[in-house]
BALUMZA-86786 format. One record per residue (C-alpha): z, y, x; residue in one letter. Coordinates in Angstrom, 3 decimals, m for minus. Each point is the difference from the previous one (the first is absolute). Example, Ala and Ser with C-alpha at 12.3 -4.5 7.8 and 13.67 -1.06 7.14 Angstrom:
<gugus>
GUGU         Z         Y         X  r
GUGU     7.800    m4.500    12.300  A
GUGU    m0.660     3.440     1.370  S
</gugus>
This chain:
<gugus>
GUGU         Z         Y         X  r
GUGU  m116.365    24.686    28.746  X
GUGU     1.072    m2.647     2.541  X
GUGU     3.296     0.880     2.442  X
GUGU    m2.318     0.654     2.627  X
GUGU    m2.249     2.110    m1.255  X
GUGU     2.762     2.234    m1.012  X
GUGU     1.538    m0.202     3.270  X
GUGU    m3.509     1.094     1.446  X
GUGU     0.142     3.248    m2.034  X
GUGU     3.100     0.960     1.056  X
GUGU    m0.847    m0.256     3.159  X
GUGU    m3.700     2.528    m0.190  X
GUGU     2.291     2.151    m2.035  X
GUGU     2.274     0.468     2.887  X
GUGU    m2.986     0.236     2.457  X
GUGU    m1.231     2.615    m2.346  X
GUGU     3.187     1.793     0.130  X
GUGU     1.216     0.008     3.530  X
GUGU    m2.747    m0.969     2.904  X
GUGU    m1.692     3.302    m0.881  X
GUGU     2.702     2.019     1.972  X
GUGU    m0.757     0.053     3.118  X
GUGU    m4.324     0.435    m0.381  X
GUGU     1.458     3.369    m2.123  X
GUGU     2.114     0.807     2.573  X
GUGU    m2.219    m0.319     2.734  X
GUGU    m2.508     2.213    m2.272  X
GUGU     2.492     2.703    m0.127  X
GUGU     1.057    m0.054     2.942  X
GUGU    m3.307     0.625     1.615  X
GUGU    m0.966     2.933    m2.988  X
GUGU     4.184     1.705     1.426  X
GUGU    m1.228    m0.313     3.552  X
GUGU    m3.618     1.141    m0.136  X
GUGU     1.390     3.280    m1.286  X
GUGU     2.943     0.373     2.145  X
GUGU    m1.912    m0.407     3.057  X
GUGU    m2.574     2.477    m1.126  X
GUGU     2.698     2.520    m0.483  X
GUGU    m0.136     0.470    m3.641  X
GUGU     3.529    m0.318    m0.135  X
GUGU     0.633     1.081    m3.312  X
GUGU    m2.326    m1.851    m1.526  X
GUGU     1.404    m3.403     2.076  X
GUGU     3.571     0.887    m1.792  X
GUGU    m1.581     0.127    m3.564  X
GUGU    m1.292    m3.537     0.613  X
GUGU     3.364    m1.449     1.296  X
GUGU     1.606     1.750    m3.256  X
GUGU    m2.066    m1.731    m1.824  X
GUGU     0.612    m3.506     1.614  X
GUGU     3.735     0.485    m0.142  X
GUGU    m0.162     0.711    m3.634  X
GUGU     2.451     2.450    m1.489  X
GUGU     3.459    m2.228     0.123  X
GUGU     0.398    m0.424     3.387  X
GUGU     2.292    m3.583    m0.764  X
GUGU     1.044    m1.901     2.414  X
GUGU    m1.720    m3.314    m2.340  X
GUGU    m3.256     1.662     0.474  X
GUGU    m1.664    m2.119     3.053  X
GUGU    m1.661     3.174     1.448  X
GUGU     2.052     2.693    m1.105  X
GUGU     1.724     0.503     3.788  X
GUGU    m3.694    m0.593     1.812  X
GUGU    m1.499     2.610    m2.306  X
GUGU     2.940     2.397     0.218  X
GUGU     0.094     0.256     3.607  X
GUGU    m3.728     0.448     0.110  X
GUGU     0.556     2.572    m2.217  X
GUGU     2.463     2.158     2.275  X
GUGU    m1.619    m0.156     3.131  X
GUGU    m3.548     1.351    m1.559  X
GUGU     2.263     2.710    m1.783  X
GUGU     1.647     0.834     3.554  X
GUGU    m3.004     0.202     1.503  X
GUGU    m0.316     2.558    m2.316  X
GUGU     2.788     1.861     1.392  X
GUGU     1.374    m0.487    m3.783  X
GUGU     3.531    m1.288     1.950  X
GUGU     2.135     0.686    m3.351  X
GUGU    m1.993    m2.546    m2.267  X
GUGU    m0.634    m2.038     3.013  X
GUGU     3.910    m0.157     0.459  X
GUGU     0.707    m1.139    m3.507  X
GUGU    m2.457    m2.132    m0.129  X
GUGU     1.878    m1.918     3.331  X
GUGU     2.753     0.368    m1.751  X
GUGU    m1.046    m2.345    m2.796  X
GUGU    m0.831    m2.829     2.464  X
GUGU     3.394     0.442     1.549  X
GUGU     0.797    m1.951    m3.711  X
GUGU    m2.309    m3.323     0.800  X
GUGU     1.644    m0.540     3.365  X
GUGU     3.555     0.154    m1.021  X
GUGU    m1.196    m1.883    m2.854  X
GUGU    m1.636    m2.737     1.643  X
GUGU     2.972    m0.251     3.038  X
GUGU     1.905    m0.404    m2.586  X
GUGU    m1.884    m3.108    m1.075  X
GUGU     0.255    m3.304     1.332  X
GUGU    m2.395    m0.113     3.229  X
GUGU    m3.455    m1.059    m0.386  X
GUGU     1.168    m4.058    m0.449  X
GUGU     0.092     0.817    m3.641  X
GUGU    m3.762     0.213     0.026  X
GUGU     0.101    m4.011     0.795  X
GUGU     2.009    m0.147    m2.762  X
GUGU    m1.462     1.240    m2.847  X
GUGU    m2.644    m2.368    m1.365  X
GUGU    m2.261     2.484    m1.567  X
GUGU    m0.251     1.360     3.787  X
GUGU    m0.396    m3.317     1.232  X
GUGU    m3.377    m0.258    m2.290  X
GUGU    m1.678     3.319     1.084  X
GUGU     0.762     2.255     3.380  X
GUGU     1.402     2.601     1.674  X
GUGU    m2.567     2.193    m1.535  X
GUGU     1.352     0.243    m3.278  X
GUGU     3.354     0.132     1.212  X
GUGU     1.571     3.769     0.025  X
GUGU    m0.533     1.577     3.301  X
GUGU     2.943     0.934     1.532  X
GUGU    m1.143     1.858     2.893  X
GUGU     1.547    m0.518     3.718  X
GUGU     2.491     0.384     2.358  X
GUGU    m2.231     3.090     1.702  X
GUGU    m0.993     1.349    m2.982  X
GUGU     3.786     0.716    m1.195  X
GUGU     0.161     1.285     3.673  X
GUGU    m3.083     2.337    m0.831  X
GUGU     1.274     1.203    m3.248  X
GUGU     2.679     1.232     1.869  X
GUGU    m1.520     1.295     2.714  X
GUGU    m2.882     2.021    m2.167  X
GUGU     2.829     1.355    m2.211  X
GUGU     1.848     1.507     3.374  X
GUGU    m3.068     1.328     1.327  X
GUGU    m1.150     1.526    m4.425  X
GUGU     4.202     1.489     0.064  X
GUGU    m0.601     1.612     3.509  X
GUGU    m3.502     1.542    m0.905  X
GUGU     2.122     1.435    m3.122  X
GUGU     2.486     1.055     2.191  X
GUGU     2.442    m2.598    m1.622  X
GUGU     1.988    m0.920     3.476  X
GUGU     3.258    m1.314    m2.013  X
GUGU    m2.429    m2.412    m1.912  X
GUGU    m2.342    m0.834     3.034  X
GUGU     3.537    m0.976     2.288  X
GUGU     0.615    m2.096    m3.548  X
GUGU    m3.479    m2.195     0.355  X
GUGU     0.317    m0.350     4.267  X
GUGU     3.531    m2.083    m0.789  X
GUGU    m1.917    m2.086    m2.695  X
GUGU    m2.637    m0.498     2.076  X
GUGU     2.370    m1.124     3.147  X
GUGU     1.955    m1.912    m2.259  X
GUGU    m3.159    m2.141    m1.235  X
GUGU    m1.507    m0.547     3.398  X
GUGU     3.905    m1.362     0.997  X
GUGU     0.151    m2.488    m2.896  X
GUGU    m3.671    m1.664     0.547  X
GUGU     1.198    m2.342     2.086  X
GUGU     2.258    m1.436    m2.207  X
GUGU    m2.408     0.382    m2.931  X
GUGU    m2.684    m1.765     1.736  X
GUGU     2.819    m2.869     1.051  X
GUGU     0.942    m0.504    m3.170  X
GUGU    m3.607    m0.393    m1.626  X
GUGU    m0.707    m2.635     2.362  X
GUGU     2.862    m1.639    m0.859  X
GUGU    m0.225     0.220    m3.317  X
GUGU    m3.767    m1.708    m0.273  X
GUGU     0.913    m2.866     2.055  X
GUGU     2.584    m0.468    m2.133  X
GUGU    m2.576     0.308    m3.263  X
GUGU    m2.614    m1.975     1.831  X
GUGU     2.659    m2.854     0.399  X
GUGU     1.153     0.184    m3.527  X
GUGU    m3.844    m0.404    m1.611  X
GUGU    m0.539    m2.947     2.600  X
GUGU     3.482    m1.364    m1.702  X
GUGU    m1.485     0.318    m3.292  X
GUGU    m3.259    m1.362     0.199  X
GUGU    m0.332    m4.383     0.099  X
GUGU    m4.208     0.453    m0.109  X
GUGU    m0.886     2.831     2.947  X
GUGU     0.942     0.343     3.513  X
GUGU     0.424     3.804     0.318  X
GUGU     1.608    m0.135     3.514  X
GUGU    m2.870    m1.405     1.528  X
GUGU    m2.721     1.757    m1.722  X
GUGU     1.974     3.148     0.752  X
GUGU     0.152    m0.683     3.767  X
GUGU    m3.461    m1.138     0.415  X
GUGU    m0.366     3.864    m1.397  X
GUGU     1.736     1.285     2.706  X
GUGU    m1.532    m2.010     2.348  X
GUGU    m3.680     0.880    m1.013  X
GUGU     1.066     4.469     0.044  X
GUGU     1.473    m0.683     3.946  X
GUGU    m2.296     2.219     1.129  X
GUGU     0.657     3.216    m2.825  X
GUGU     3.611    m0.884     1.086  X
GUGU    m1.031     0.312     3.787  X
GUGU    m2.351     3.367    m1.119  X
GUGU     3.004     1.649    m1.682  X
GUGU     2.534    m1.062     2.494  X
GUGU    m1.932     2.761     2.252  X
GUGU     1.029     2.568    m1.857  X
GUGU     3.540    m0.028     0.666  X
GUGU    m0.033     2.912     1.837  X
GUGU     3.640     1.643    m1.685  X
GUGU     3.077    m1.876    m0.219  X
GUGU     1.999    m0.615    m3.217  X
GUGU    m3.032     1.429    m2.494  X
GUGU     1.068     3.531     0.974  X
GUGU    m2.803     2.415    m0.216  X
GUGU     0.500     2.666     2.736  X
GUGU    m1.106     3.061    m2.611  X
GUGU     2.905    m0.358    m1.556  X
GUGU     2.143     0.238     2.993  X
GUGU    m1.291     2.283     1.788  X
GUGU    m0.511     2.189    m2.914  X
GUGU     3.886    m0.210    m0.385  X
GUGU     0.627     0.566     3.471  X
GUGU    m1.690     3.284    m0.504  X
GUGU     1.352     0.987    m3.224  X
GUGU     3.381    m0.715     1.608  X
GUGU    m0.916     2.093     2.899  X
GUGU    m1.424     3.112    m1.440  X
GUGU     2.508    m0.247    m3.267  X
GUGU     3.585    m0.900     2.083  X
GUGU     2.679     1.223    m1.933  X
GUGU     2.753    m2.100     2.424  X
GUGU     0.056    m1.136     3.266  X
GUGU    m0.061    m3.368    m1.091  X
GUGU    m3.732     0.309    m1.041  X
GUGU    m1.377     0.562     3.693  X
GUGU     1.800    m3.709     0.317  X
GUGU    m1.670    m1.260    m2.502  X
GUGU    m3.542     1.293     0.658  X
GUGU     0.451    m0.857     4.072  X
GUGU     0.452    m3.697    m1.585  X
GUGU    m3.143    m0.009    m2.744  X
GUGU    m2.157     1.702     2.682  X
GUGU     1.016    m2.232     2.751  X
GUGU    m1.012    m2.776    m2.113  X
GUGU    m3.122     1.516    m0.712  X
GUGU    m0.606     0.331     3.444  X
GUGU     0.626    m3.686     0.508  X
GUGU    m3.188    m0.481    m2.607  X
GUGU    m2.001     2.304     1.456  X
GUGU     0.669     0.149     3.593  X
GUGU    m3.537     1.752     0.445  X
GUGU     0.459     2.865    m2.515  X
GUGU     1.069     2.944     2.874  X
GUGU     0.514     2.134    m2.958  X
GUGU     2.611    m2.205    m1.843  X
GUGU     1.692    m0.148     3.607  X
GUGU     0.335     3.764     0.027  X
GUGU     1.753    m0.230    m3.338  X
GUGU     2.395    m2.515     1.263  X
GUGU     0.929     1.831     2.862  X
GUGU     0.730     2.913    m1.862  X
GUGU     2.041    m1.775    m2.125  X
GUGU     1.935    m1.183     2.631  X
GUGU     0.485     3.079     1.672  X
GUGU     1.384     1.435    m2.968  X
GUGU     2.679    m3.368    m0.757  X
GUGU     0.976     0.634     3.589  X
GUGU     0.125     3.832    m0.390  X
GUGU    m2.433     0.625     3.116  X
GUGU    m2.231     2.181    m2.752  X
GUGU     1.359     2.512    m2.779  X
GUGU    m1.635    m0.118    m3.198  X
GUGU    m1.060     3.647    m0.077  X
GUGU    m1.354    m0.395     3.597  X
GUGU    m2.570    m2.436    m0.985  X
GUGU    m3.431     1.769     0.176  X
GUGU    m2.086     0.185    m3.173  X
GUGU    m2.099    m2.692    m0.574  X
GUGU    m2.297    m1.291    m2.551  X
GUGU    m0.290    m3.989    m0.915  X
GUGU    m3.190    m1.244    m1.234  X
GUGU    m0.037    m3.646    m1.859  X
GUGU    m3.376    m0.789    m1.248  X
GUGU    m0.630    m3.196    m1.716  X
GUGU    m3.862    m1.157     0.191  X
GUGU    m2.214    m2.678    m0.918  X
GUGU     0.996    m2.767    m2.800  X
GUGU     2.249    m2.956     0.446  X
GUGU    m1.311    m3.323    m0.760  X
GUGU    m0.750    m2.030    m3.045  X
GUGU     0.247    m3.228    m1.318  X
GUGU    m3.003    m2.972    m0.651  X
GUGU     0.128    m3.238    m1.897  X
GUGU    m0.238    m3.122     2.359  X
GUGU    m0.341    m3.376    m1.499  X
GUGU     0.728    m3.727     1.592  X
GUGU    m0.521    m3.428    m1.448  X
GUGU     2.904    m2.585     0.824  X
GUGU     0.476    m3.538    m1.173  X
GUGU     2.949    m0.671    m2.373  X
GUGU     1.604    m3.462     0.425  X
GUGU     0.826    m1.527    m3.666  X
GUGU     2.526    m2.689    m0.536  X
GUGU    m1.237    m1.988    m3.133  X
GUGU    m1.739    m3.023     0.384  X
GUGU     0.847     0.047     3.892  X
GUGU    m0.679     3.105     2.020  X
GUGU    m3.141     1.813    m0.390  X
GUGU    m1.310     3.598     0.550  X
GUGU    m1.661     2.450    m1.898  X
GUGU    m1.353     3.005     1.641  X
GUGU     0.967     3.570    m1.011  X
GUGU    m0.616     3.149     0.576  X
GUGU     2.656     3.031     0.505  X
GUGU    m0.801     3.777     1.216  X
GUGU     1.625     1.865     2.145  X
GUGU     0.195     3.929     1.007  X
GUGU    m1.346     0.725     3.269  X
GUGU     0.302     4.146     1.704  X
GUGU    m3.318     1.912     0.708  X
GUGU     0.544     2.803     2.629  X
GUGU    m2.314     3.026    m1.331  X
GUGU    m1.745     1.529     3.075  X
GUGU     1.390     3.756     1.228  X
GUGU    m1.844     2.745    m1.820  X
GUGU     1.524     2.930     1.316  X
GUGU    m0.194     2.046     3.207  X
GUGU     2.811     0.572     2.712  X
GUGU     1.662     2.618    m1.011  X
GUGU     0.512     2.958     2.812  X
GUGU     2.133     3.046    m0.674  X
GUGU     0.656     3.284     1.982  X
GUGU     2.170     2.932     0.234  X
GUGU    m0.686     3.506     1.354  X
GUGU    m0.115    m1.927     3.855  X
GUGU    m3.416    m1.323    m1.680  X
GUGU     0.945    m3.174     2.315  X
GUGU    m0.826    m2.824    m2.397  X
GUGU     2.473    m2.522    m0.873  X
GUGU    m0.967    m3.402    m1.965  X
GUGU     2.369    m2.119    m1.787  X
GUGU     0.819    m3.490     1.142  X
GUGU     0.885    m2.666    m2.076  X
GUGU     3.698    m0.283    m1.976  X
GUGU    m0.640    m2.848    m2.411  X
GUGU    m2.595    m2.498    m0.626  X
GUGU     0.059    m0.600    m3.487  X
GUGU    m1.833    m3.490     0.635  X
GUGU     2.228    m1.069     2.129  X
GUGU     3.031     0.833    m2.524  X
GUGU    m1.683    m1.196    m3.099  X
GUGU    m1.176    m3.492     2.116  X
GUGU     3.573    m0.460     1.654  X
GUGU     1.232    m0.474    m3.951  X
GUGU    m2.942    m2.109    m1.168  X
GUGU     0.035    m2.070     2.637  X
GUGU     3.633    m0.736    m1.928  X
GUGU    m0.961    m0.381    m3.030  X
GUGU    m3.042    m1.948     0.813  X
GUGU     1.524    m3.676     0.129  X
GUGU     1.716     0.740    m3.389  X
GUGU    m2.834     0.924    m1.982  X
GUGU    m2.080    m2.809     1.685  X
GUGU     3.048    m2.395    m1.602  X
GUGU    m0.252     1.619    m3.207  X
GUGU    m3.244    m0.463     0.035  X
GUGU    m0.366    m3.684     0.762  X
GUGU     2.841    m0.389    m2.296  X
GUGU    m1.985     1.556    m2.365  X
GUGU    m3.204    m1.889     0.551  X
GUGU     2.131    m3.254    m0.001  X
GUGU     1.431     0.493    m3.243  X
GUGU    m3.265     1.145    m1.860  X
GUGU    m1.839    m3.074     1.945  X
GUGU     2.420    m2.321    m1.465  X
GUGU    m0.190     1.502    m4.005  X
GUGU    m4.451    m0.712     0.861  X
GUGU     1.599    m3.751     1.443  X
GUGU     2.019    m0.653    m2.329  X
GUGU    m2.304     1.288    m2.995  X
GUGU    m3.016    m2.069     1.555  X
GUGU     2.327    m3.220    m0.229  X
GUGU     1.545     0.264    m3.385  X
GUGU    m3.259     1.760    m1.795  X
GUGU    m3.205    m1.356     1.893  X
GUGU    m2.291     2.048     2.244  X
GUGU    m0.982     3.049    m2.633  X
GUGU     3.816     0.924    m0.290  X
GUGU    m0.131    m0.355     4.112  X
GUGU    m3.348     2.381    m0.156  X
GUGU     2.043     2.660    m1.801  X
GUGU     3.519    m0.172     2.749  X
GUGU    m2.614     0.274     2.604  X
GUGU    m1.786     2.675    m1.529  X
GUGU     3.444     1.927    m0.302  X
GUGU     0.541    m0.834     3.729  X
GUGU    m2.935     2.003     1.023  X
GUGU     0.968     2.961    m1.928  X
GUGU     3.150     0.469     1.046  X
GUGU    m0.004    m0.752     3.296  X
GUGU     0.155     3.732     1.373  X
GUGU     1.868     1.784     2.556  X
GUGU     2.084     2.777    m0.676  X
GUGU    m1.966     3.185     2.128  X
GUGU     2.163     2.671    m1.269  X
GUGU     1.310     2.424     2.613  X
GUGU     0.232     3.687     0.174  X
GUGU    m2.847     1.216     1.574  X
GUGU     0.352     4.026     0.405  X
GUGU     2.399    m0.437     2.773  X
GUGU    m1.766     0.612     3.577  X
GUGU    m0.829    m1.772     2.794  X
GUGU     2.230     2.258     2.197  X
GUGU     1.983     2.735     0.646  X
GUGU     0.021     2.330     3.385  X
GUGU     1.605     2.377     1.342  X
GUGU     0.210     2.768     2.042  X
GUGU     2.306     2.888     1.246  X
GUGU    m0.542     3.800     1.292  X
GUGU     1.664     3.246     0.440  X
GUGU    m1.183     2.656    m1.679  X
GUGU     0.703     3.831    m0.907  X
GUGU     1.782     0.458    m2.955  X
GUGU    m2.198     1.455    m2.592  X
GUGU    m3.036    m0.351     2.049  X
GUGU    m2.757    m3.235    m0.968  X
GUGU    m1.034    m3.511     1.916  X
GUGU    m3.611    m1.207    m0.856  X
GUGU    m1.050    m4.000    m1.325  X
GUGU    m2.871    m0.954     1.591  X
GUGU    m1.510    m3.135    m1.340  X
GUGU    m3.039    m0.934     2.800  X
GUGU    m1.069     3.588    m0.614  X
GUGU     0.843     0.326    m3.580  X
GUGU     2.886     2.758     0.036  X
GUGU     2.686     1.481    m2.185  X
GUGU     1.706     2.495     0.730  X
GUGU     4.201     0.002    m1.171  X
GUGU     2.171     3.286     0.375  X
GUGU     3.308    m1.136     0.998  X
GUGU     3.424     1.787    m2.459  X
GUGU     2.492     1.617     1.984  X
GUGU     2.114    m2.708     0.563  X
GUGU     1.146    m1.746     3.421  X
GUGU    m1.146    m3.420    m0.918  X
GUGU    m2.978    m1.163    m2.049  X
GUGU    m1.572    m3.192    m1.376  X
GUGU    m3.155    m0.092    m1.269  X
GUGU    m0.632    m3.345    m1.810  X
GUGU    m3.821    m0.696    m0.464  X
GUGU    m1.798    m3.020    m1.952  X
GUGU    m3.390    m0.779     0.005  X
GUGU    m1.378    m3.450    m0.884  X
GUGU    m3.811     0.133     1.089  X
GUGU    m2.256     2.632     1.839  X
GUGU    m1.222     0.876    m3.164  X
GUGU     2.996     0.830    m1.705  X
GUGU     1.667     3.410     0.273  X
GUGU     3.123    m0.329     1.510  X
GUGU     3.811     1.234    m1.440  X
GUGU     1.466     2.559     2.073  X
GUGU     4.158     0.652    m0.172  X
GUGU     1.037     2.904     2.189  X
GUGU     4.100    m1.003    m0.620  X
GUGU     2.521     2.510     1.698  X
GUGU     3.002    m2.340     1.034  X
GUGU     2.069     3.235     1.442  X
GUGU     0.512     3.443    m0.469  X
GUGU     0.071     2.561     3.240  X
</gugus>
C-alpha cells in the first residue's frame, strides 16, 4: 500500500471516530429536552443518566453537560438530596479544569487542532458554576439546610467576583496561542484568515453586544437571593451590611423591579437600625423561574486561506461556528394573592438570555480562533497531501475537512429563560393563591414570619414545582 493511501485511512478512521460527536449530541440533546419541557421530569433524568454514563470522569467529554442535566430534571422533581449530590459532583470538573491551563492549550494540542471543539470535554461556564451554586442554596434551604445554603451564596459571590479576571486571562491567553501557531507555521497565514473571521461575524458581535444588560457577568438571582437569605437568616449585625450592599447592586440591574427595591430598603433600614428584625411584618417571597433559556445552532462560513509555496495563493475553507437561538416564552405571567385577594404579578429579576449572552458574547471570538485555527491546520494536511500524493490523496484531506468541520452546540439547556419575583404580607399560617392567566393553585402558607416559595415551570404544558420554604420561625 502506497504512503498515501495509508495516510488516507488514517484519516476516515479518525473521521469515523470523532466528527460523529456533535450530530449525537445534538440527537440527545433534543430526545433530554423534548421530555423536560413536557414535564416528564423523571423520565428527562433517566436519559441524562444515561448520557453521562456511570463514571462521572472528568476525561469523559460530556460527563459535566449530562450531569447537570441530570440535577436540574431531578430538582424539578423536588428530589433536592440527589439533586444536591449530583451538583456536588460537577463542583469536581470546575476545580479540575481551573486548575488546568486556560483554554490556549486547546491550540496546542495537535489532535485538537485536527478535529473541534465538539469532541473536546465540555467544561461548562462561568454561569453555570454560578448556577450550581445558586440551585444548591435554593435545594439546602427547601431542606431546611441554612448553614449549607449561607455555604453555596459565598461560592456563588465568590465566582461572580473572579469572572472578570477569568475572562481577562482567557483572552490573553489565546492571543498569546494564536501568535505562537502563526510562529510555527512557514506555509499558512493564520492571522489573516483569522481576522477576515472576525470581520465577516461583525454583526453576531454587534447582536450579542445588546445583551449586555448586567455588568461583570453577575446574574442578579444570585444576589438578590443572598441578599434575602442574609436578611431573613442574620445571625450578626454585619449581615444587614452585607445584604444593603448585594441588594443595592441588584437594584442597580434592575432599576425597574419595585419589588427588589422594597428588599433593599429593608435591608437598609435594618444596617442603619431604623427597623428591628422582629418588627418586620410577615411576608412571603415568591421566585418563579419560567420559560427555557436559549440554545445553540451550527453556523458555517467559507474564507480563503493564503498559502506560501510556490508564491502566495489561496485555498478556500470552511470553519463552523456556534451561534445562540432565543426559544420563544411559553409560560404565563404569573399573579399571586393573599387573603386581600388584590392580585400581585411578578416582575422580572433575571433574564437568563441576557446572562448566558453577556458570557458568549466572550467566548465567541475565541472559539471563532480555534476554529479557523482548526480549519487552517486540517486545510493544510488536504494541501499538503494533494502536493506530495496527487489529487486522490487531496480527495481524501478534503473529504476529512467536511466531516469535521462542526461546531461545538453543547450548552445546558434546562436552565430558564428567567426568573421573577414578587413580595407580599401575609397571615401566618393562613394561604396566598398562583394564578397562572386563570390557571390557579392554591399554597397554605407554615407558620412562619417569612416565606419563599420557589416555583419552576419550563412550558405551559408542564406541571410546575412548587417549594413552600419557611426561612423563620414566629
Amino acid at each position: 500500500m502506497s504512503r498515501w493511501s495509508k495516510y488516507g485511512l488514517v484519516l476516515l478512521l479518525a473521521v469515523s471516530l470523532t466528527t460523529g460527536c456533535a450530530w449525537r449530541q445534538a440527537e440527545r440533546q433534543a430526545d433530554f429536552d423534548g421530555h423536560y419541557s413536557a414535564g416528564d421530569y423523571d423520565l428527562a433524568a433517566m436519559i441524562a443518566a444515561r448520557y453521562a454514563g456511570d463514571g462521572y470522569e472528568p476525561e469523559d467529554a460530556n460527563s459535566l453537560l449530562w450531569t447537570l442535566q441530570r440535577a436540574t430534571a431531578l430538582q424539578a422533581q423536588g428530589r433536592h438530596r440527589e439533586s444536591i449530590e449530583l451538583f456536588d459532583t460537577t463542583e469536581a470538573f470546575f476545580r479540575l479544569y481551573d486548575l488546568e491551563a486556560r483554554l490556549s492549550q486547546w491550540l496546542r494540542e495537535a489532535g485538537a487542532l485536527l478535529t473541534n471543539d465538539a469532541t473536546q470535554p465540555y467544561r461548562g461556564t462561568v454561569y453555570d458554576a454560578i448556577m450550581v451554586n445558586t440551585y444548591k442554596a435554593l435545594g439546602f434551604m427547601a431542606e431546611g439546610d441554612m448553614a449549607n445554603a449561607r455555604i453555596e451564596l459565598n461560592r456563588a459571590r465568590d465566582r461572580q467576583r473572579r469572572a472578570v479576571e477569568f475572562f481577562s486571562e482567557q483572552i490573553l491567553a489565546e492571543q498569546q496561542a494564536l501568535e505562537e501557531r502563526q510562529a510555527g507555521s512557514s506555509d499558512a497565514d493564520y492571522a489573516g484568515t483569522v481576522n477576515e473571521a472576525h470581520q465577516r461575524l461583525g454583526e453576531e458581535y454587534e447582536r450579542l453586544a445588546h445583551w449586555s444588560i448586567y455588568p461583570d457577568y453577575v446574574n442578579p438571582l444570585a444576589s438578590w437571593l443572598e441578599g434575602l437569605f442574609l436578611m431573613s437568616q442574620a445571625q450578626a449585625p454585619g449581615d444587614f451590611n452585607r445584604a444593603s450592599d448585594v441588594l443595592g447592586r441588584v437594584v442597580g440591574m434592575v432599576p425597574d423591579n419595585h419589588w427588589a427595591l422594597a428588599d433593599y430598603r429593608w435591608a437598609e433600614d435594618l444596617a442603619e437600625g431604623r427597623l428591628r428584625h422582629r418588627d418586620l411584618p410577615p411576608t412571603t417571597w415568591v421566585l418563579y423561574e419560567s420559560g427555557q433559556g436559549p440554545v445553540k445552532e451550527e453556523r458555517q462560513i467559507q474564507l480563503p486561506i493564503g498559502f506560501r509555496y510556490d508564491g502566495t495563493h489561496s485555498i478556500y475553507t470552511g470553519f463552523a461556528y456556534p451561534v445562540l437561538r432565543y426559544r420563544a416564552e411559553a409560560t404565563p405571567p404569573l399573579q399571586v394573592q393573599a387573603q386581600d385577594n388584590v392580585p400581585r404579578r411578578v416582575q422580572n429579576l433575571s433574564n437568563m438570555d441576557a446572562v448566558i449572552s453577556t458570557e458568549f458574547s466572550q467566548q465567541l471570538p475565541g472559539i471563532v480562533t480555534r476554529a479557523v485555527a482548526a480549519s487552517v491546520a486540517r486545510t493544510t494536511v488536504q494541501y499538503q497531501l494533494q502536493r506530495q500524493f496527487g489529487d486522490f490523496a487531496g480527495f481524501l484531506g478534503l473529504i476529512y475537512q467536511l466531516y469535521s468541520t462542526q461546531a461545538d452546540t453543547r450548552i445546558w439547556s434546562s436552565l430558564p429563560k428567567q426568573f421573577d419575583v414578587l413580595r407580599l404580607e401575609h397571615e401566618p399560617g393562613g394561604s396566598v393563591t398562583l394564578d397562572w392567566a386563570g390557571r390557579t393553585r392554591e399554597i397554605e402558607l407554615p407558620d412562619s414570619q417569612f416565606v419563599l416559595i420557589w416555583v419552576r415551570q419550563p412550558t405551559t404544558g408542564a406541571t410546575p414545582m412548587i417549594e413552600v420554604i419557611p426561612l423563620s420561625g414566629r
